[in-house]
C-alpha positions as CSV (number, residue, x, y, z in Angstrom):
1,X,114.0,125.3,83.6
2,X,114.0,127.9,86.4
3,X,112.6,130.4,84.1
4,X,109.9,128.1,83.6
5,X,109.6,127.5,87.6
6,X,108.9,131.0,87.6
7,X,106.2,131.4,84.6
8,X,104.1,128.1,86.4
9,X,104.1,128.7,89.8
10,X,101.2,126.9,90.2
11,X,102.3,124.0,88.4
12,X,102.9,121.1,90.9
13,X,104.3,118.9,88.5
14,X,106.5,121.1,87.1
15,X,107.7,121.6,90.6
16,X,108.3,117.6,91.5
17,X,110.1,117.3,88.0
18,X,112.6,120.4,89.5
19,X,113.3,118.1,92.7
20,X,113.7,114.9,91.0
21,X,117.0,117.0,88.6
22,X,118.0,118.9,91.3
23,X,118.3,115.2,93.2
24,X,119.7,113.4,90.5
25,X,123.0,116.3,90.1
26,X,123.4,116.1,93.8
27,X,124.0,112.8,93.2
28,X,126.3,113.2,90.7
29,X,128.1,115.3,93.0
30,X,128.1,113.0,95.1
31,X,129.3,110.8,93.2
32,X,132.3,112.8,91.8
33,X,133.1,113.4,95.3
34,X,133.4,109.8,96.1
35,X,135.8,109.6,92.7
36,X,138.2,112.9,93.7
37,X,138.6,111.5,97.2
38,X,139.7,108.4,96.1
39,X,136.4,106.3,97.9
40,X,135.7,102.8,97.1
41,X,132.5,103.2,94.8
42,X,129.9,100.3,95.8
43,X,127.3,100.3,92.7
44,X,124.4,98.5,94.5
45,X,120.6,100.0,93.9
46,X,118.9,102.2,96.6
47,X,116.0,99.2,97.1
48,X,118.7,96.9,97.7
49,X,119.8,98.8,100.6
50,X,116.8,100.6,102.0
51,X,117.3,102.0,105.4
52,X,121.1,101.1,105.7
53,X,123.4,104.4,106.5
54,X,127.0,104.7,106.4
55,X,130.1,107.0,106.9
56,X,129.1,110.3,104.8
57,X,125.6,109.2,104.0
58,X,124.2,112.7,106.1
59,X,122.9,113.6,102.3
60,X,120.3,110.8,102.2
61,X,117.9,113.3,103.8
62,X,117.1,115.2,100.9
63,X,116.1,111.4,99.0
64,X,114.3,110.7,102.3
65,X,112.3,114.1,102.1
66,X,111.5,113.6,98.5
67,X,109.7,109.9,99.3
């Protein structure tokens, strides 16, 4: 994928679709984080909880840059 990042530079789509998997494996890092520290998991949608920050939620910014 990077190699294609570099071939269409110019390419803002290809550039959007980039972001959108680099956010969605930080989130699975996240995620295993959560797991490997032994963190209740709560499984509620984003929309559901729009605006609302808690204890280790510092990483929302890159979701909030992205909107």
């Amino acid at each position: 994928m990077l190699q294609g990042l570099r071939q269409n530079e110019d390419s803002s789509k290809f550039h959007l679709e980039y972001l959108r998997f680099e956010i969605k494996t930080f989130d699975k890092v996240m995620l295993r984080r959560k797991v490997l520290l032994g963190e209740k998991l709560d499984f509620v949608e984003d929309s559901e909880i729009e605006g609302e920050t808690k204890k280790g939620d510092e990483a929302n910014l890159v979701k909030i840059v992205f909107r």
